[in-house]
Backbone as JSON, one array per atom type, in Angstrom:
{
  "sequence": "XXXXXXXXXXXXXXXXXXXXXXXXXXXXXXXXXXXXXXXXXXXXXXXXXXXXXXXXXXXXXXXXXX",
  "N": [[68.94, 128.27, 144.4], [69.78, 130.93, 142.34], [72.01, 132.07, 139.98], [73.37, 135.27, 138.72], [74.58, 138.17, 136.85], [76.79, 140.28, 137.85], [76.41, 143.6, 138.06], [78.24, 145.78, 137.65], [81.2, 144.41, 137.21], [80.35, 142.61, 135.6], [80.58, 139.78, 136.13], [79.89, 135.95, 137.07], [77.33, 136.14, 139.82], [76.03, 134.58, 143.02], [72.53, 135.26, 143.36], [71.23, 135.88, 145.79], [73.17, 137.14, 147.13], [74.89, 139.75, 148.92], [77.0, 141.75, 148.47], [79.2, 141.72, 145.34], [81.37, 139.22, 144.81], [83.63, 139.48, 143.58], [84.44, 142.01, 142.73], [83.27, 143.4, 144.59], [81.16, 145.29, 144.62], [77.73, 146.46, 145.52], [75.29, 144.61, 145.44], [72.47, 144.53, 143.42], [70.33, 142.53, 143.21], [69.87, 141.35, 145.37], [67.68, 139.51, 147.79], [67.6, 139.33, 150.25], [68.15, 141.75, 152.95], [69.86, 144.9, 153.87], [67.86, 146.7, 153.26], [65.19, 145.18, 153.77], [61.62, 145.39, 154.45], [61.47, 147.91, 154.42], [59.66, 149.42, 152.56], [56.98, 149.0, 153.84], [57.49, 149.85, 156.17], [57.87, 152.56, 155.56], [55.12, 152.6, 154.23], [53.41, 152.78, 157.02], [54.84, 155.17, 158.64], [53.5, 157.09, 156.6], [50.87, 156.69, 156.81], [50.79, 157.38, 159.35], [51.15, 160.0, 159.52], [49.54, 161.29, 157.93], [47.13, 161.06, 159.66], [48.18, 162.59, 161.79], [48.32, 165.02, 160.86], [45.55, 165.08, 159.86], [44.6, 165.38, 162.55], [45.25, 167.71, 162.91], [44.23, 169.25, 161.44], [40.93, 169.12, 162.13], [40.44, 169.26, 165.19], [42.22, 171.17, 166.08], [41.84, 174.12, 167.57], [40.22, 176.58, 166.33], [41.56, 179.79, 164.6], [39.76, 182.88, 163.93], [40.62, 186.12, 162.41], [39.76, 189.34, 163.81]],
  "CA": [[69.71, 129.49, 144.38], [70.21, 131.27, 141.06], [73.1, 133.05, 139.73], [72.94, 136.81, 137.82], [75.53, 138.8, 136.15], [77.15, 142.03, 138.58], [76.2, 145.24, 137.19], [79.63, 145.94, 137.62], [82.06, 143.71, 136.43], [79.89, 141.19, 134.51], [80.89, 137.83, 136.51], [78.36, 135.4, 137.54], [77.24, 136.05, 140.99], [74.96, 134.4, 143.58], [71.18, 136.37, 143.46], [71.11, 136.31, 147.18], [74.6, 137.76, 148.12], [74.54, 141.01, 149.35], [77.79, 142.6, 147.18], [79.64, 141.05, 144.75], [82.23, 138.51, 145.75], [84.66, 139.77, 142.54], [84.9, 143.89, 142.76], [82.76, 144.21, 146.45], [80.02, 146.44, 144.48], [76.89, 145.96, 145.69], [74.19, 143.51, 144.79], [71.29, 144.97, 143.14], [69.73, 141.54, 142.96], [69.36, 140.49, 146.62], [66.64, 139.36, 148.63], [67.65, 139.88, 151.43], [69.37, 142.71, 153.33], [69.28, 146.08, 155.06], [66.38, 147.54, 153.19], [63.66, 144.2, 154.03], [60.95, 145.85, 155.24], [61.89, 149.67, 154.0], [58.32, 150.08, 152.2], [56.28, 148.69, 155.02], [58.1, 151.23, 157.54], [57.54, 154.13, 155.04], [53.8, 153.16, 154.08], [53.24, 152.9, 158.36], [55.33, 156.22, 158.77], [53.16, 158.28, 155.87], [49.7, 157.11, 157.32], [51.08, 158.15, 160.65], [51.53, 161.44, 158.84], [48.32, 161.8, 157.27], [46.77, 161.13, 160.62], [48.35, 163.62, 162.68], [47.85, 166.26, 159.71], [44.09, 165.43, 159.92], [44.58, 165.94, 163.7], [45.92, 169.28, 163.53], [43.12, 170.3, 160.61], [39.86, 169.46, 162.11], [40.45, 169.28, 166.48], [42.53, 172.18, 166.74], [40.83, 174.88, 167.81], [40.48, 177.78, 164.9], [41.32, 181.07, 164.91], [39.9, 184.09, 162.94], [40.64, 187.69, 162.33], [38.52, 190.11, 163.78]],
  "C": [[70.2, 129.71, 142.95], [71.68, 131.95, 140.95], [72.26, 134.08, 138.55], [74.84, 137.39, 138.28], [76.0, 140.16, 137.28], [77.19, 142.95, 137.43], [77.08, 145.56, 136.54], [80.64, 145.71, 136.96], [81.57, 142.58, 135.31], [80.48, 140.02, 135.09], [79.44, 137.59, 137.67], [78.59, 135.62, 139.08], [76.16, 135.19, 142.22], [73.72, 135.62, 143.61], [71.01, 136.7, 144.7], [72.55, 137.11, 147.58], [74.52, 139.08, 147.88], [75.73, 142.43, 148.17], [78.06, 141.35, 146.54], [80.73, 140.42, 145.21], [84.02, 138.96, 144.42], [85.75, 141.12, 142.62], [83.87, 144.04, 144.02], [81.67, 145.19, 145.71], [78.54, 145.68, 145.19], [75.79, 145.96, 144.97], [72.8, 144.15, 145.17], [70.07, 144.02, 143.5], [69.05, 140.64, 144.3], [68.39, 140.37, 147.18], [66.85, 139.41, 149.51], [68.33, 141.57, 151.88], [68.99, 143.65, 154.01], [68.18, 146.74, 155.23], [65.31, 146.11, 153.01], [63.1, 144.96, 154.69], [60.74, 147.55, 155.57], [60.51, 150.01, 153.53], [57.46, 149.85, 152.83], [56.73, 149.98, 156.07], [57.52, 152.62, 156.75], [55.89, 154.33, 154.63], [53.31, 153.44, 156.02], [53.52, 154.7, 158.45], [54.29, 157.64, 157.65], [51.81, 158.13, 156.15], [49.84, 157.9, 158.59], [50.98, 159.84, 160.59], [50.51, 162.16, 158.72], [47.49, 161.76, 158.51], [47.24, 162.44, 162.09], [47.89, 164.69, 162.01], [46.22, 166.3, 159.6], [43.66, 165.51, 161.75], [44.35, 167.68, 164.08], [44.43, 170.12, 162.01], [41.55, 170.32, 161.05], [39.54, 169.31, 163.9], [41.21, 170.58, 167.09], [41.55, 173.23, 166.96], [41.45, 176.0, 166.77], [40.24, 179.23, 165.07], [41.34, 182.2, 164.02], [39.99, 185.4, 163.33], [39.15, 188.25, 162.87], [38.47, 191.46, 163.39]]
}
């Protein structure tokens, strides 16, 4: 377990702790925390995207002017 500097106040902090244990800002530096697993969800969520969007462009049925 390393230590790193808070953004914030400049005192040494643990790299894993979620804020700072000095001034409570929160810890840029963590490995863990709320966002694990935030760019996995959003690449899932934007093929999901691109898949319905090529749903709706080449199964719908198409309708022209007459």
């Amino acid at each position: 377990m390393g230590q790193v500097n808070c953004l914030y106040c400049g005192k040494r902090i643990p790299d894993d702790a979620a804020e700072c244990t000095h001034c409570g800002a929160v810890s840029h530096f963590q490995k863990k925390g709320y966002r694990s697993g935030a760019r996995k969800r959003f690449i899932l969520l934007f093929i999901a995207l691109v898949l319905i969007c090529a749903f709706f462009v080449f199964w719908l049925p198409r309708v022209f002017p007459s």
